[in-house]
N, C-alpha and C positions, 0 to 999 in steps of 0.2 A: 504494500500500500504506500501511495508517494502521500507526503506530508506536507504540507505547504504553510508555512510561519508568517501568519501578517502581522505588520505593524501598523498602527492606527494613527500613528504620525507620518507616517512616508506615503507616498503622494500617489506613488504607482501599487500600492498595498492596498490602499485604500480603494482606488477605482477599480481594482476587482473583489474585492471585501463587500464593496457594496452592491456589482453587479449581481453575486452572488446573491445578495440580499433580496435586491428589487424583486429577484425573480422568482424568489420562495416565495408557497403560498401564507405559509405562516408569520413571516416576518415579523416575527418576535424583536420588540425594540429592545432589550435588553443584549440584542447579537448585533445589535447596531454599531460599527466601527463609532461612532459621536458618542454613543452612549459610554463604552468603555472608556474612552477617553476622558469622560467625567470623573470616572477616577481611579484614576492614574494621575499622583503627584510628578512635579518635573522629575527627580530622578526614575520613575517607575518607568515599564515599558506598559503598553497596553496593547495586548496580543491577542490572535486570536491562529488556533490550529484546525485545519482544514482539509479533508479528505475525501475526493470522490469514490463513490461503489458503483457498483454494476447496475443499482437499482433508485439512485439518489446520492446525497452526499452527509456528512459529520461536519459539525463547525461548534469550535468550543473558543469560546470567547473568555481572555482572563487577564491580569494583570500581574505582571512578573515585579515585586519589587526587592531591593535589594534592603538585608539586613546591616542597617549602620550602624547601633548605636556601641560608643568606643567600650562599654563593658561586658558587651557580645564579640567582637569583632577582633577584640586582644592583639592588636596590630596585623592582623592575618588579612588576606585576604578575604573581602565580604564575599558572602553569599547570598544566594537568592530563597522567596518562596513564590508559591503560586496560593492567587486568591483570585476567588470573582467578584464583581463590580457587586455591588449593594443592589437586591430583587431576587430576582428568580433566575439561575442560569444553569451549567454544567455545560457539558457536551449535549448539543439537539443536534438530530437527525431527521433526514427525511428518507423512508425507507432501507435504514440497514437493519445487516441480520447480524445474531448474535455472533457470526463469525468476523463479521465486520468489526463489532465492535472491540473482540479480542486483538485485531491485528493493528485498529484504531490504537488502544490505550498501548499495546506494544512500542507502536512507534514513538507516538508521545512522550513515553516514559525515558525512551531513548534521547529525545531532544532537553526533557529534563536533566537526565545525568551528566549529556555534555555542558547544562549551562550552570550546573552547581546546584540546582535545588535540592535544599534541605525539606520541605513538605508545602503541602496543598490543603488549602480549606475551598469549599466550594459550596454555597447556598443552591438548591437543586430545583427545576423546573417541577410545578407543582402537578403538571400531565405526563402522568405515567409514558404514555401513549407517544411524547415529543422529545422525552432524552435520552440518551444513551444508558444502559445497566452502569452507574458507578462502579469500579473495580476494589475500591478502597471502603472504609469502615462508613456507613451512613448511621443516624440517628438523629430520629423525630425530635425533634425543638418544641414547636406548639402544634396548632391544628391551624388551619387558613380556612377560612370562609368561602365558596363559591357558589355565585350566584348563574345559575343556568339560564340562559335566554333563549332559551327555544321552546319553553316552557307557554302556553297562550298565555295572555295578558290575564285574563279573567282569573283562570287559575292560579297563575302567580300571586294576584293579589288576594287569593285568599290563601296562600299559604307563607303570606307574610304573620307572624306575627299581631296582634290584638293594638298593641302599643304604636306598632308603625301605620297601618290602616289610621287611626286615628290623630299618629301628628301629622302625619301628610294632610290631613283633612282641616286639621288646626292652622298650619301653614299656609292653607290656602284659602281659608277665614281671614287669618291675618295680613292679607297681604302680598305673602313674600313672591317673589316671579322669578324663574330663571332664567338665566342667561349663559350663552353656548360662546366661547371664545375660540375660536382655532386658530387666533392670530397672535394672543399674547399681549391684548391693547390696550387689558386692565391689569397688567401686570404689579403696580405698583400697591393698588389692592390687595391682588393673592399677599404681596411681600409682604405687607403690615399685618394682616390677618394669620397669616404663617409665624410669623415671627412672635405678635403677643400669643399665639396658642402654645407653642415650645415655653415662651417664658412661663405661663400659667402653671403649664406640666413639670415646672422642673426639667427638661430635657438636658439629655447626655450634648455633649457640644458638639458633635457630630453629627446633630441634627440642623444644625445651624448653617445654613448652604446659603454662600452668597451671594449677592444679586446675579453676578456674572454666572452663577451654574446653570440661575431659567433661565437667562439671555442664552447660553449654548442651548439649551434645549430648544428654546423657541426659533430660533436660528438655523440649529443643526439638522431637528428633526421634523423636518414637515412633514404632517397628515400622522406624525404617531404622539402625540398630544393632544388634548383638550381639555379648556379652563372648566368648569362647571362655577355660575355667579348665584350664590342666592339674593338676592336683592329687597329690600324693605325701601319703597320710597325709589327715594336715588341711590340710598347707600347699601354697597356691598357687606352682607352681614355673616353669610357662609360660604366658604370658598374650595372649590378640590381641582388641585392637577391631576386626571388623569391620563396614563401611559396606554396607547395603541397601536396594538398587534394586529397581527390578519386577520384575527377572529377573538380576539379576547382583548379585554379593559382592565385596566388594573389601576386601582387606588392606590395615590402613590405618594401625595401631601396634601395635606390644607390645614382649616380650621374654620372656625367659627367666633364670631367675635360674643363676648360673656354678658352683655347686655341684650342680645337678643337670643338666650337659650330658651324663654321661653314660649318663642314665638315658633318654635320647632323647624327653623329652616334648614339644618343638615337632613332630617327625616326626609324630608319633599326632593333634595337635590339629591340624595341616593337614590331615591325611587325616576328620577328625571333622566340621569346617568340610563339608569335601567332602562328606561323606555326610548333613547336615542340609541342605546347599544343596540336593541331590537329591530330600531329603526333602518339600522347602519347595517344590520344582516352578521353584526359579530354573536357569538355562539355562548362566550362567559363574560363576565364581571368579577374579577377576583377584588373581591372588599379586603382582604390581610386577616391579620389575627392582633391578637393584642400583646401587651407587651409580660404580661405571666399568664397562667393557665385559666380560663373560665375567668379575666379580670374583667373590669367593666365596659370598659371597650370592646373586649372582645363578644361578650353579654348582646352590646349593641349591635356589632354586624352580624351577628349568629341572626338577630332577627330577620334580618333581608335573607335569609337561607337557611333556614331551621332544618335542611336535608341537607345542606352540600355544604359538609365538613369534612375536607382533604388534611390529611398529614402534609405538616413541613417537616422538608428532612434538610441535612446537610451530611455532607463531605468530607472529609478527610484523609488524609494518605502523608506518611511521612518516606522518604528514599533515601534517607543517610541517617539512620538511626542512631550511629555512634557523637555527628557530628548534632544531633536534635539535642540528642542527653546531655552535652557540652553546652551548649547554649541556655540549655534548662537550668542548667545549677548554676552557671553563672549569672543567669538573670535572679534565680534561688538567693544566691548568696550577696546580691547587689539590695533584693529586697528586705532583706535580713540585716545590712550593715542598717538600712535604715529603719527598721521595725526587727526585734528581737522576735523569731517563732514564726515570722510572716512563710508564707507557703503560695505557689499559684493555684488559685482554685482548677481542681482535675478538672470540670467542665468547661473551662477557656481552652481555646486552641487557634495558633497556636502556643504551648504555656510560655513560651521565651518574649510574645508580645505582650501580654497581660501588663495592663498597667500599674506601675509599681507605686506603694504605697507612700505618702509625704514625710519627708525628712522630719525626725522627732526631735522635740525642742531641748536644748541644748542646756 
């Protein structure tokens, strides 16, 4: 199997990265060359490996970055890992067979060895049906929400939920109207809206994306985004980016501003979502999952799909075991100079990135 390596910076990688693209049916924006490149820091590469079959092709999109930090690295030569962008990704295929995909990760693993990687974390595409068998260790995170659109209208809404029938109904009592952006021309709405709901949430900082990440999106990816406005009045009061595929939606950011919760406009702008994805001939709506098990968020999209609860899985695979366990204990004992007993939580991966604990007071 010939193997083909693109880079999502180089110029002639890219125009067939994307030809590639245009011409899948499924064109998954997450396998988007733009998309990977969101994240990928400058020193990172953002890659993608790429294999025809006899029957279709493999394309695994991921981001190669180099381990710096000087209490890892001990003057030695850095090394690399493999991760994929932030969503839903792995190796997608269209039509390989499981013989395929053994000669697939063969190859693969072969381009890892020669580029140094020490291991691979990988968030994995939520349909069975579109990625390749992982070859490395998987296990379930949370549950993800999916919302089926093929489902008639009629019945869908009655197998919404008691709660959402009724604020969608509240919502449109009150007021609220949607509005369909596919150009990005209230962008400065979604930002403020975006940005006081993270603050609200306490969110981790890396949920913090700045203005420049929608501008790429809105830029990069024509026809695989769209705003969802809820609107009170003039002012925008619930807001959702979501991400489009050939056939599936995916919730990807927003919020809702705290003065108008209860006027119930996130309820109406999911259910609007739903009925333009129907509209639009896409197949799902993946809403996500929440951030722990059965939390309140998660509570809330389970009602727009009180049947379609899919496993999230992830990925993992390490290829230089000797050189992982070296990096472990010296990340171990870096956290330890600073916190006496501190340990990586076994659930982080991988443990040598885990973020080390604050310098104790002297």
């Amino acid at each position: 199997m010939k193997l083909e390596i693109w880079n999502a910076r180089r110029a002639a990688d890219v125009s067939r990265w994307e030809a590639v693209h245009r011409a899948w049916a499924g064109r998954e924006v997450f396998a988007a060359p733009a998309y990977v490149r969101l994240f990928a820091e400058d020193h990172d590469e953002p890659l993608a490996a790429y294999a025809e079959t006899a029957s279709g092709f493999i394309l695994y999109p991921f981001v190669l970055r180099p381990i710096t930090p000087p209490h890892l690295t001990g003057g030695q030569r850095p090394v690399v890992d493999v991760v994929s962008p932030y969503g839903y990704g792995g190796a997608f295929h269209s039509g390989a067979t499981e013989i395929d995909a053994k000669e697939f990760w063969s190859t693969f693993d072969e381009f890892c060895r020669s580029r140094g990687v020490v291991s691979e974390f990988t968030r994995l595409c939520l349909f069975e049906d579109r990625r390749l068998p992982y070859p490395g260790r998987t296990e379930q995170k949370l549950v993800n929400v999916v919302r089926d659109l093929r489902v008639p209208p009629d019945e869908m809404w009655r197998e919404f939920d008691h709660k959402v029938r009724k604020n969608v109904q509240k919502a449109r009592r009150s007021g609220i109207r949607i509005d369909i952006d596919e150009t990005g021309s209230r962008l400065d709405d979604f930002q403020r809206i975006y940005q006081d709901t993270m603050d609200r949430r306490h969110a981790r900082s890396s949920y913090y994306f700045p203005r420049e990440f929608f501008e790429t999106i809105v830029r990069e990816l024509p026809g695989q985004f769209v705003f969802f406005h809820a609107r009170h009045g003039a002012d925008v009061v619930s807001t959702e980016l979501v991400l489009r595929s050939g056939g599936t939606l995916y919730s990807f950011l927003g919020g809702t501003v705290r003065s108008a919760f209860d006027l119930r406009p996130n309820d109406l702008l999911k259910y609007e979502v739903i009925r333009w994805g129907q509209q639009t001939g896409h197949t799902h709506f993946v809403l996500g999952g929440g951030h722990a098990s059965d939390d309140g968020i998660f509570r809330y999209k389970r009602a727009f799909a009180p049947h379609g609860l899919v496993p999230y899985l992830v990925g993992s695979r390490v290829f230089d075991e000797d050189r992982y366990d070296r990096l472990v204990a010296a990340h171990r004992a870096r956290g330890q100079r600073r916190l006496p007993g501190w340990e990586p939580d076994p659930d982080f991966f991988p443990a040598y990135r885990q973020q080390l604990p604050c310098e104790t007071a002297s």
